[in-house]
N, C-alpha and C positions, 0 to 999 in steps of 0.2 A: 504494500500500500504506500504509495507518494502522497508526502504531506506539499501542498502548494501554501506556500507564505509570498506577501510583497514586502517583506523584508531586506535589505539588503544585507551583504554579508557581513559581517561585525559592526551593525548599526551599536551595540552598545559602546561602542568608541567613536567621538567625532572631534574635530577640531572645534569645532564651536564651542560643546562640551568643558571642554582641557581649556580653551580660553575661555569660558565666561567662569568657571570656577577659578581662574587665575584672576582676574578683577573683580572679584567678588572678595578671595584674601586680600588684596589692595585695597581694598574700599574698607575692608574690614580693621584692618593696619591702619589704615590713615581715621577711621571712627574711634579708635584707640590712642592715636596721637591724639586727637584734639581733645577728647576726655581728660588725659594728662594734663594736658596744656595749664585747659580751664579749672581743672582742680586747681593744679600747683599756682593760678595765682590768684588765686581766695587765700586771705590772711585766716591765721588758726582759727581766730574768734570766728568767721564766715563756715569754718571746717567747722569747729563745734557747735555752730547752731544745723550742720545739717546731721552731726552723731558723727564725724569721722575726724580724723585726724592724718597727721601726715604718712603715717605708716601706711596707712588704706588706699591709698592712692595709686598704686603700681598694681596693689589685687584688684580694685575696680576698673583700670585700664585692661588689664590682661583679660578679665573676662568678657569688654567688650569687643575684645579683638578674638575670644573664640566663638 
């Protein structure tokens, strides 16, 4: 028995694929700079009315960049 698909052959791989997940890490990367950024220049008092402080500030970046 012949299965007929209009699939093409290693459709689960595409260049567009591989690039749009590639600017998607970028995009992700630079949503993460700018978090940093805008943290780090709020003065403590600014950081502790929002509950964080300076140590927090590289774990909330890192998270918005995964």
């Amino acid at each position: 028995m012949a299965i007929v698909t209009n699939r093409a052959v290693g459709a689960g791989f595409s260049v567009a694929h591989v690039l749009s997940a590639f600017v998607g890490r970028i995009a992700a990367w630079n949503d993460a700079r700018v978090t940093r950024n805008a943290l780090e220049a709020l003065s403590d008092r600014e950081l502790d009315d929002l509950g964080l402080n300076r140590g927090d500030i590289e774990t909330i970046a890192s998270r918005a960049y995964r």
